[in-house]
Backbone atoms as SQL, in Angstrom:
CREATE TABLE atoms (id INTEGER PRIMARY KEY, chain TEXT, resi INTEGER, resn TEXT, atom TEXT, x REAL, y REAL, z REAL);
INSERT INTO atoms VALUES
  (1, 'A', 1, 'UNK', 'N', 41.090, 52.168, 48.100),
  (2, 'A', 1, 'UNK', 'CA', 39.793, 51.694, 47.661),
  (3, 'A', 1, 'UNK', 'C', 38.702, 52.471, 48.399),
  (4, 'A', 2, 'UNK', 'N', 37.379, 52.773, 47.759),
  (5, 'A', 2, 'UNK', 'CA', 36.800, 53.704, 48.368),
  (6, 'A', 2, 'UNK', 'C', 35.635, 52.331, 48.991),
  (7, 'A', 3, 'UNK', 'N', 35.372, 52.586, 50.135),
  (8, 'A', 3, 'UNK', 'CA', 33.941, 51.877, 50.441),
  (9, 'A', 3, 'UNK', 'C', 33.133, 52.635, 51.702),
  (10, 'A', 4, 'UNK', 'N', 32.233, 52.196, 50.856),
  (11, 'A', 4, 'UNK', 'CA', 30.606, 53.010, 51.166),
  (12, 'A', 4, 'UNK', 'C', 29.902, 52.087, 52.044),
  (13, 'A', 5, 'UNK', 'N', 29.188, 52.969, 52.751),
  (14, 'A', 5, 'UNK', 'CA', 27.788, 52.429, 53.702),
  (15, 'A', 5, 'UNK', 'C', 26.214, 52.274, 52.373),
  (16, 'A', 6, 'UNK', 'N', 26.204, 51.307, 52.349),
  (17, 'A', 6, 'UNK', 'CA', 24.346, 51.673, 51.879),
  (18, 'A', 6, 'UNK', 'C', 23.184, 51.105, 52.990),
  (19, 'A', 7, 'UNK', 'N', 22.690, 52.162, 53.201),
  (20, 'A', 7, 'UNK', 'CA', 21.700, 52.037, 54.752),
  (21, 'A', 7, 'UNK', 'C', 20.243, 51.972, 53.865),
  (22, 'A', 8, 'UNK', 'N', 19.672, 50.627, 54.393),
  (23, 'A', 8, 'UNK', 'CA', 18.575, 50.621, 53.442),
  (24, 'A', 8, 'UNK', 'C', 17.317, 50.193, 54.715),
  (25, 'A', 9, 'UNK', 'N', 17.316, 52.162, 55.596),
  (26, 'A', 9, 'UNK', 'CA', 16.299, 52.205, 56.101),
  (27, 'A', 9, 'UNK', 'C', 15.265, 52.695, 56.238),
  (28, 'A', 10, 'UNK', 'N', 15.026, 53.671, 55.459),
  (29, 'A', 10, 'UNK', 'CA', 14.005, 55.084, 54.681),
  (30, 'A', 10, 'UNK', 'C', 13.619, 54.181, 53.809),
  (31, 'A', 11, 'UNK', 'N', 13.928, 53.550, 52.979),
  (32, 'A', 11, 'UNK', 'CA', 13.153, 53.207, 52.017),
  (33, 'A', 11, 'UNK', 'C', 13.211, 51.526, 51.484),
  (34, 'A', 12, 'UNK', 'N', 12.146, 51.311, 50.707),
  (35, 'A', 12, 'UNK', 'CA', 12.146, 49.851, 49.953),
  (36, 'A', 12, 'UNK', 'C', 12.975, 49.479, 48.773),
  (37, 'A', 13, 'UNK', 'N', 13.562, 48.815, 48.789),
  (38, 'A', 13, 'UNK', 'CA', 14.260, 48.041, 47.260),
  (39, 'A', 13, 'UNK', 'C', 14.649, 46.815, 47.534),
  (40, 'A', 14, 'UNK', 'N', 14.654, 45.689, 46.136),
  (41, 'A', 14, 'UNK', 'CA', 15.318, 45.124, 45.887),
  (42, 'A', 14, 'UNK', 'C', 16.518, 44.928, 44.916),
  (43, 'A', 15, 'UNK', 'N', 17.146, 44.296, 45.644),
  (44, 'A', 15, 'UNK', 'CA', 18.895, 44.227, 45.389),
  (45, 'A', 15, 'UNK', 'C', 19.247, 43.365, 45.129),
  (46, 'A', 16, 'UNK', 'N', 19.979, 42.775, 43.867),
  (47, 'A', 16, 'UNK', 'CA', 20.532, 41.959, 43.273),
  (48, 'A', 16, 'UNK', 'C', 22.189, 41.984, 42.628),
  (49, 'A', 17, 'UNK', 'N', 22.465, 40.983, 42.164),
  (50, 'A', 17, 'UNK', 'CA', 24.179, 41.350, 41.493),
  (51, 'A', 17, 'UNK', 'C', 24.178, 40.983, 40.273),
  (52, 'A', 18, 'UNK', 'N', 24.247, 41.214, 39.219),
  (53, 'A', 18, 'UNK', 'CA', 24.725, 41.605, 38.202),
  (54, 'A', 18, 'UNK', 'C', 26.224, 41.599, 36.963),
  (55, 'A', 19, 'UNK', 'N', 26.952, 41.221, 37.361),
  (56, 'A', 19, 'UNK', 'CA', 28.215, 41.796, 36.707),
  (57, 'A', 19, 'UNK', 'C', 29.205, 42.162, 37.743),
  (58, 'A', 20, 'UNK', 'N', 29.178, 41.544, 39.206),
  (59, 'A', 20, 'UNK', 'CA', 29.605, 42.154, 39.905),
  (60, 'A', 20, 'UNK', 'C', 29.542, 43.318, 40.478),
  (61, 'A', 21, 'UNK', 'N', 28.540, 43.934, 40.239),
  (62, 'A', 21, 'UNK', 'CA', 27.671, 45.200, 40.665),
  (63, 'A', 21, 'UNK', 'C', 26.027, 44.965, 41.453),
  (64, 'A', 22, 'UNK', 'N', 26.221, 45.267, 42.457),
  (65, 'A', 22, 'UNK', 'CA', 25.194, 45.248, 43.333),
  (66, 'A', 22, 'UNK', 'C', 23.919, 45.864, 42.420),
  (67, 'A', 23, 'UNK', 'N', 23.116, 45.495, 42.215),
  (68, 'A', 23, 'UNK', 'CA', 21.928, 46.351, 41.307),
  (69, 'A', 23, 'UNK', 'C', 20.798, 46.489, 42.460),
  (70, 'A', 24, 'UNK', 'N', 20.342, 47.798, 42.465),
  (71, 'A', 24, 'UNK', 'CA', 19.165, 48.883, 43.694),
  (72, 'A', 24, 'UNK', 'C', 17.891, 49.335, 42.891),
  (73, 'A', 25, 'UNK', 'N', 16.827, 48.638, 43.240),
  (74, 'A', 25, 'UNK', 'CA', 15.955, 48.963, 42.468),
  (75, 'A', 25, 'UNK', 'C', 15.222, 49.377, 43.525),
  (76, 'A', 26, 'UNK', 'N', 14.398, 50.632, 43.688),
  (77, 'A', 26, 'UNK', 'CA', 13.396, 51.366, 44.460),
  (78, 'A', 26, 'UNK', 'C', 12.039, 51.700, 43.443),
  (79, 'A', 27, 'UNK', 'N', 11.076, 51.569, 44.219),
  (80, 'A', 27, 'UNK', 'CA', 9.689, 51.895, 43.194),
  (81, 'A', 27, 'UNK', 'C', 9.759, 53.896, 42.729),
  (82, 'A', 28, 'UNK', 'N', 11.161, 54.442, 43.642),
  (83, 'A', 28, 'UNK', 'CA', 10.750, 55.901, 43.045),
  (84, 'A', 28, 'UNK', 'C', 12.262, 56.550, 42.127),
  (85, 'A', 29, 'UNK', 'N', 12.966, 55.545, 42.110),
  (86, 'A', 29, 'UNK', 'CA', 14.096, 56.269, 41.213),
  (87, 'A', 29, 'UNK', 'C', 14.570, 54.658, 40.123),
  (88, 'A', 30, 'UNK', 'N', 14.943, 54.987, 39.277),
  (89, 'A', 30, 'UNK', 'CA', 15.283, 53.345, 38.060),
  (90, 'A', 30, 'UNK', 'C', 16.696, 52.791, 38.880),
  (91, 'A', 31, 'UNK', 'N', 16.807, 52.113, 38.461),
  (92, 'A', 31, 'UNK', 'CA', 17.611, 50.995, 39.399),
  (93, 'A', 31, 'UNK', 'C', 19.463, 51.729, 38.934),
  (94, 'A', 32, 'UNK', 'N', 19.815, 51.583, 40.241),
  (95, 'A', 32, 'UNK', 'CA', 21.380, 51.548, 39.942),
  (96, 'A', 32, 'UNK', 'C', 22.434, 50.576, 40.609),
  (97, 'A', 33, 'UNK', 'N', 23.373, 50.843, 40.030),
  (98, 'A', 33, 'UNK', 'CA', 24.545, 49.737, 40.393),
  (99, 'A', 33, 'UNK', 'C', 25.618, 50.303, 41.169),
  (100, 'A', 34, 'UNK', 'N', 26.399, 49.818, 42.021),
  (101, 'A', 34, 'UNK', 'CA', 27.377, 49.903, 42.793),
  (102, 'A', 34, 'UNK', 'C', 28.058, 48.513, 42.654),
  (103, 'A', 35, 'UNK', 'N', 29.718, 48.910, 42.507),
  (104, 'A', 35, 'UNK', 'CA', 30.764, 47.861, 42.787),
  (105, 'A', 35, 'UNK', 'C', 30.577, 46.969, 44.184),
  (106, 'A', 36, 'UNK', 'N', 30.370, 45.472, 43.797),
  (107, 'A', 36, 'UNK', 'CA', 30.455, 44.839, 44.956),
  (108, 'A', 36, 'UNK', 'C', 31.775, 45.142, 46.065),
  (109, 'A', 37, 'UNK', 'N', 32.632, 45.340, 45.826),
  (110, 'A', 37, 'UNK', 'CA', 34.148, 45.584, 45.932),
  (111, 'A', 37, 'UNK', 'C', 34.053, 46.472, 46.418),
  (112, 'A', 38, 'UNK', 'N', 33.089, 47.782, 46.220),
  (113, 'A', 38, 'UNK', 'CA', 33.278, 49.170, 47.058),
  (114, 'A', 38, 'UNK', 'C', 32.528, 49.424, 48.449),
  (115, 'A', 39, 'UNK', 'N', 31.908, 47.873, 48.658),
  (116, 'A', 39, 'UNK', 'CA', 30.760, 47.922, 49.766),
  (117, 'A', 39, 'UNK', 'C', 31.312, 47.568, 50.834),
  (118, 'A', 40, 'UNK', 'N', 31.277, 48.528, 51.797),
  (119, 'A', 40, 'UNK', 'CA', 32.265, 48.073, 53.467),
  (120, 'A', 40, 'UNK', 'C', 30.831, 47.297, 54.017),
  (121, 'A', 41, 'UNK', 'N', 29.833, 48.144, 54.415),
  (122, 'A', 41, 'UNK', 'CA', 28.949, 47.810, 55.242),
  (123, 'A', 41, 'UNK', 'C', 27.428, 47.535, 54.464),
  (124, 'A', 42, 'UNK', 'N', 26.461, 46.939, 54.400),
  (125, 'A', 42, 'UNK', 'CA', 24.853, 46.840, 54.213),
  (126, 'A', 42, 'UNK', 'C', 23.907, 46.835, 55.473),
  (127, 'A', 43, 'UNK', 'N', 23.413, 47.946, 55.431),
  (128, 'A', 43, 'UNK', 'CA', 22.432, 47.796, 56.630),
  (129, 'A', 43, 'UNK', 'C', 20.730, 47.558, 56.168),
  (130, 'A', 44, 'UNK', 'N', 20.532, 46.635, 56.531),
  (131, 'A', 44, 'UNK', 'CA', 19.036, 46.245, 56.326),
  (132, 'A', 44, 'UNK', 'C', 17.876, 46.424, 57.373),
  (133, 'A', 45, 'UNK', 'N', 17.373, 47.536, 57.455),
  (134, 'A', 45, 'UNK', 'CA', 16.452, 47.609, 58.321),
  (135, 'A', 45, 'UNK', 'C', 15.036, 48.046, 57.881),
  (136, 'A', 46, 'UNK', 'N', 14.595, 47.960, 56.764),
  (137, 'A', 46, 'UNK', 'CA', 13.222, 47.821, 56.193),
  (138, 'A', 46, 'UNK', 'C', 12.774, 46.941, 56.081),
  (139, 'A', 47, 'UNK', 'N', 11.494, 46.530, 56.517),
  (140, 'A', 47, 'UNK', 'CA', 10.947, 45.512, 56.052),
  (141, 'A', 47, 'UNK', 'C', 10.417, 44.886, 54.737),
  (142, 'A', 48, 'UNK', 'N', 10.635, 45.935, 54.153),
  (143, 'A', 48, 'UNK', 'CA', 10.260, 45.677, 52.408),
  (144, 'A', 48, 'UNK', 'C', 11.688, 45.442, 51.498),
  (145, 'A', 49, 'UNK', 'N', 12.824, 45.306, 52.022),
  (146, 'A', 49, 'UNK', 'CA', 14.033, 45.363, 51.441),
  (147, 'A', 49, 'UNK', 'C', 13.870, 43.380, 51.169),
  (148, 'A', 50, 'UNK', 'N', 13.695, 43.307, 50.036),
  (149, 'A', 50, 'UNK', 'CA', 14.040, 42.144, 49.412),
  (150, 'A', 50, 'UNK', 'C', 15.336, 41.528, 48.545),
  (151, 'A', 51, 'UNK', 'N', 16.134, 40.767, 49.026),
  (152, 'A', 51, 'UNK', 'CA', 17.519, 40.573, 48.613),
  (153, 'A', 51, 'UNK', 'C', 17.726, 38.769, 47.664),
  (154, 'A', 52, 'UNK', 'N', 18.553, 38.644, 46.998),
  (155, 'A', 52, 'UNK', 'CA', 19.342, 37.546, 46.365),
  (156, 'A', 52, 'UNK', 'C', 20.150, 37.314, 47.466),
  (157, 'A', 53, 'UNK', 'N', 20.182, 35.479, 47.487),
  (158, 'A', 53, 'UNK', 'CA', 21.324, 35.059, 48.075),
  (159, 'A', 53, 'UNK', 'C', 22.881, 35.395, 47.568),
  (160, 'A', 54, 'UNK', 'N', 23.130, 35.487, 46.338),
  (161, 'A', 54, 'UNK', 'CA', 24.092, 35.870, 45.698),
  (162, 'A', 54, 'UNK', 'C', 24.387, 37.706, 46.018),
  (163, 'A', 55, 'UNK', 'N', 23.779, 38.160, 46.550),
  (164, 'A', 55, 'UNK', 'CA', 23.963, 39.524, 47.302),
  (165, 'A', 55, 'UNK', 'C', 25.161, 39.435, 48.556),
  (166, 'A', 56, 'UNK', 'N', 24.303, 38.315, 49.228),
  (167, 'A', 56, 'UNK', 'CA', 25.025, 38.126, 50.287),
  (168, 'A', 56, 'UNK', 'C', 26.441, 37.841, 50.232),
  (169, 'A', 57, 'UNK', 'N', 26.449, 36.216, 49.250),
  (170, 'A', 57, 'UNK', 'CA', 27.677, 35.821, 49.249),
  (171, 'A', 57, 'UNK', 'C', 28.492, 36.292, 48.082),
  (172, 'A', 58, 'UNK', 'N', 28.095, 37.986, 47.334),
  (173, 'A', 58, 'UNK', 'CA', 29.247, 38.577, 46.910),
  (174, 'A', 58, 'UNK', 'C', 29.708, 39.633, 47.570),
  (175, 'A', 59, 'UNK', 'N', 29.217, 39.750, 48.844),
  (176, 'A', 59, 'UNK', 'CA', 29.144, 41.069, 49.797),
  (177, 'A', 59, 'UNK', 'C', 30.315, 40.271, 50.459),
  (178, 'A', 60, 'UNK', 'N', 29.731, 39.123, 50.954),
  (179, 'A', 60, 'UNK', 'CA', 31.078, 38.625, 52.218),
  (180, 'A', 60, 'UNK', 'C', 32.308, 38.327, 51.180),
  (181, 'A', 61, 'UNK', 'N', 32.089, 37.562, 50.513),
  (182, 'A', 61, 'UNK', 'CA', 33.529, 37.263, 49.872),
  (183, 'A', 61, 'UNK', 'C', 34.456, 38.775, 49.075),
  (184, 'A', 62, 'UNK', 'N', 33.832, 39.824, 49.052),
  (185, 'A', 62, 'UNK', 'CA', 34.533, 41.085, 49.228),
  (186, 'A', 62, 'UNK', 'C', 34.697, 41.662, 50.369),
  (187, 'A', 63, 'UNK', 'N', 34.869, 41.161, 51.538),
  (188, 'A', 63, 'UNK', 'CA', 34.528, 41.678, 52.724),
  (189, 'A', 63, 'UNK', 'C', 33.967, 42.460, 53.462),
  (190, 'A', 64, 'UNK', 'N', 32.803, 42.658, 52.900),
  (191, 'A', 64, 'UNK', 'CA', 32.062, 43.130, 53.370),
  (192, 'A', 64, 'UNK', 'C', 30.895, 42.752, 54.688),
  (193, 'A', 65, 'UNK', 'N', 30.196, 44.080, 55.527),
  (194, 'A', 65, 'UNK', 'CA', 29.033, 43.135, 56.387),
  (195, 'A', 65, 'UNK', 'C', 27.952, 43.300, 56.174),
  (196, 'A', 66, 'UNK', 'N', 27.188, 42.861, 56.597),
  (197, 'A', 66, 'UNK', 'CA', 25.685, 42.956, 56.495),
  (198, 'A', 66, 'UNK', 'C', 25.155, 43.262, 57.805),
  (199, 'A', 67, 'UNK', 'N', 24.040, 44.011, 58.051),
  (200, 'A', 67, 'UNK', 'CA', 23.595, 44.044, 59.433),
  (201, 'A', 67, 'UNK', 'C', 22.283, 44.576, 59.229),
  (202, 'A', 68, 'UNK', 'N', 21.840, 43.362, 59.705),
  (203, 'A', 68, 'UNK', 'CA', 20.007, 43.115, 59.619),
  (204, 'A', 68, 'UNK', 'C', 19.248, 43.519, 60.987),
  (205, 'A', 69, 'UNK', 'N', 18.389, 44.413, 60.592),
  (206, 'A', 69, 'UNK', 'CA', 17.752, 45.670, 61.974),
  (207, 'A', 69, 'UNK', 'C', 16.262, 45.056, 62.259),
  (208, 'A', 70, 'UNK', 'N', 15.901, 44.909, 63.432),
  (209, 'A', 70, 'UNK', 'CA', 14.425, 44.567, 63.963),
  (210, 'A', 70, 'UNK', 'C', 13.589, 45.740, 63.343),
  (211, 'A', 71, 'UNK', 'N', 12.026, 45.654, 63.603),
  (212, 'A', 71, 'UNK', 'CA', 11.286, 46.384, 63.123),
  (213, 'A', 71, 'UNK', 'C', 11.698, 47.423, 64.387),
  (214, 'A', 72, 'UNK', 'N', 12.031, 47.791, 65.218),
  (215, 'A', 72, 'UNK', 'CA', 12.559, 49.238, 65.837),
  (216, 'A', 72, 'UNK', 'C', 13.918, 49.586, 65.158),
  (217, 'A', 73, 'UNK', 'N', 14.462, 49.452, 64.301),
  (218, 'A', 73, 'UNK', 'CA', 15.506, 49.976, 63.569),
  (219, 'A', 73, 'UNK', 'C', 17.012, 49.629, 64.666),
  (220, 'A', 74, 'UNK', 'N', 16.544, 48.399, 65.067),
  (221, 'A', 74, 'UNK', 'CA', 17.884, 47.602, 66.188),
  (222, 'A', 74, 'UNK', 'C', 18.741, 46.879, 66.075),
  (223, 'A', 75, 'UNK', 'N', 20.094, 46.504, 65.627),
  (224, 'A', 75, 'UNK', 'CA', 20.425, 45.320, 65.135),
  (225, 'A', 75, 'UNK', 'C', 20.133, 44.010, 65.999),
  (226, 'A', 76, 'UNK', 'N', 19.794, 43.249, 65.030),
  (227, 'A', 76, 'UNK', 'CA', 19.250, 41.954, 65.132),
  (228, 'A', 76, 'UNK', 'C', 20.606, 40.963, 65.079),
  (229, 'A', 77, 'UNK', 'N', 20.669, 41.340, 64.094),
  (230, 'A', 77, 'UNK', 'CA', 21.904, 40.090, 63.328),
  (231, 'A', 77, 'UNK', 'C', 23.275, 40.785, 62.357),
  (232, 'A', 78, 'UNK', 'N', 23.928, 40.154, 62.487),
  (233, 'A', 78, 'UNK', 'CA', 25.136, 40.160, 61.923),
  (234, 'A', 78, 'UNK', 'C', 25.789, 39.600, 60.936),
  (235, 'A', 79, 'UNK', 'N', 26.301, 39.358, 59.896),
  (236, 'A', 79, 'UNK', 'CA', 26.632, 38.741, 58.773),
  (237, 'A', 79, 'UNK', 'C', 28.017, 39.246, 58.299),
  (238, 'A', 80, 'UNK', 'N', 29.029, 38.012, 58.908),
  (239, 'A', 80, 'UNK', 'CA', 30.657, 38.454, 58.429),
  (240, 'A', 80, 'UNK', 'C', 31.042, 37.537, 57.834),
  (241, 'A', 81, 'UNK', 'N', 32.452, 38.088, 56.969),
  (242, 'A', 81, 'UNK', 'CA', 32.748, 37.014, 56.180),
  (243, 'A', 81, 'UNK', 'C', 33.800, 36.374, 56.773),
  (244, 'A', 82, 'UNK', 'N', 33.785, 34.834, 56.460),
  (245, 'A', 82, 'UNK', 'CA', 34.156, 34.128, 57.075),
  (246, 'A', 82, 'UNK', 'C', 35.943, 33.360, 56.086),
  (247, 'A', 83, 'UNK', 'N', 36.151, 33.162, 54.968),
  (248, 'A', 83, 'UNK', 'CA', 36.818, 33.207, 53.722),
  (249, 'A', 83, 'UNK', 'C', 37.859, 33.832, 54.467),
  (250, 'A', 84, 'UNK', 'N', 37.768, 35.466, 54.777),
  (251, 'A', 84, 'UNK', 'CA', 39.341, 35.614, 55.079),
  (252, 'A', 84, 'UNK', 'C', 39.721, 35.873, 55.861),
  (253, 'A', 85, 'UNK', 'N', 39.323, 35.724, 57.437),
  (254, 'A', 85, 'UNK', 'CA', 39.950, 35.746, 58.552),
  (255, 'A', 85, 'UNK', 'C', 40.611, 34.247, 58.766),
  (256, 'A', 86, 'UNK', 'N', 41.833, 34.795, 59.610),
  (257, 'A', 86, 'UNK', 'CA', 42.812, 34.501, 59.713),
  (258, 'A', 86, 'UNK', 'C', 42.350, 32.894, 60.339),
  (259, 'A', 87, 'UNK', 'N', 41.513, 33.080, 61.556),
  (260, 'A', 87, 'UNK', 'CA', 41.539, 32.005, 62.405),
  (261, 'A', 87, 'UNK', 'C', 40.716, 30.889, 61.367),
  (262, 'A', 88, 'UNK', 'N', 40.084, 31.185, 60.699),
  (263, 'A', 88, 'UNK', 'CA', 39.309, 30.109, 59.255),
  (264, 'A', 88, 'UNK', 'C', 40.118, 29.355, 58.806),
  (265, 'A', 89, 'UNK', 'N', 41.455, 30.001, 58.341),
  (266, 'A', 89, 'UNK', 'CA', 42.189, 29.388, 57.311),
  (267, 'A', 89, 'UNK', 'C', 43.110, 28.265, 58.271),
  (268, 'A', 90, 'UNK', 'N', 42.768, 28.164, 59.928),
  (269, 'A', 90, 'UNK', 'CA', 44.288, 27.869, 60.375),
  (270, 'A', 90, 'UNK', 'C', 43.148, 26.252, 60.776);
């Protein structure tokens, strides 16, 4: 399975899901889609990056992370999924 980084720190978009496809809309290129399924990591460190809750919880339940950056481009926060580690289920 291939999975990708999308680093969303150069620039603004909002991001939504779709069909199971992450949908990227930026004010300078038309919006595209990526497989929720192909997303290892999301890094959020713009302040103009506006997201769906349903972003989130189709990111974790594919296992994916999220990692939300201070205005110095620092991680702040962390966002893992919780569904399929081991110690959850026991």
């Amino acid at each position: 399975m291939i999975e990708h980084i999308l680093d969303l720190t150069q620039r603004s978009a909002r991001l939504s899901v779709r069909y199971g496809q992450l949908v990227v809309e930026t004010p300078d290129q038309p919006a595209w889609t990526l497989p929720v399924q192909e997303l290892a990591v999301l890094i959020l460190a713009n302040p103009q990056v506006s997201l769906t809750q349903p972003v989130l919880a189709a990111l974790t339940e594919a296992g994916g992370v999220c990692i939300i950056c201070d205005g110095a481009c620092r991680p702040a926060g962390l966002l893992l999924p919780l569904v399929q580690h081991h110690v959850q289920t026991e």
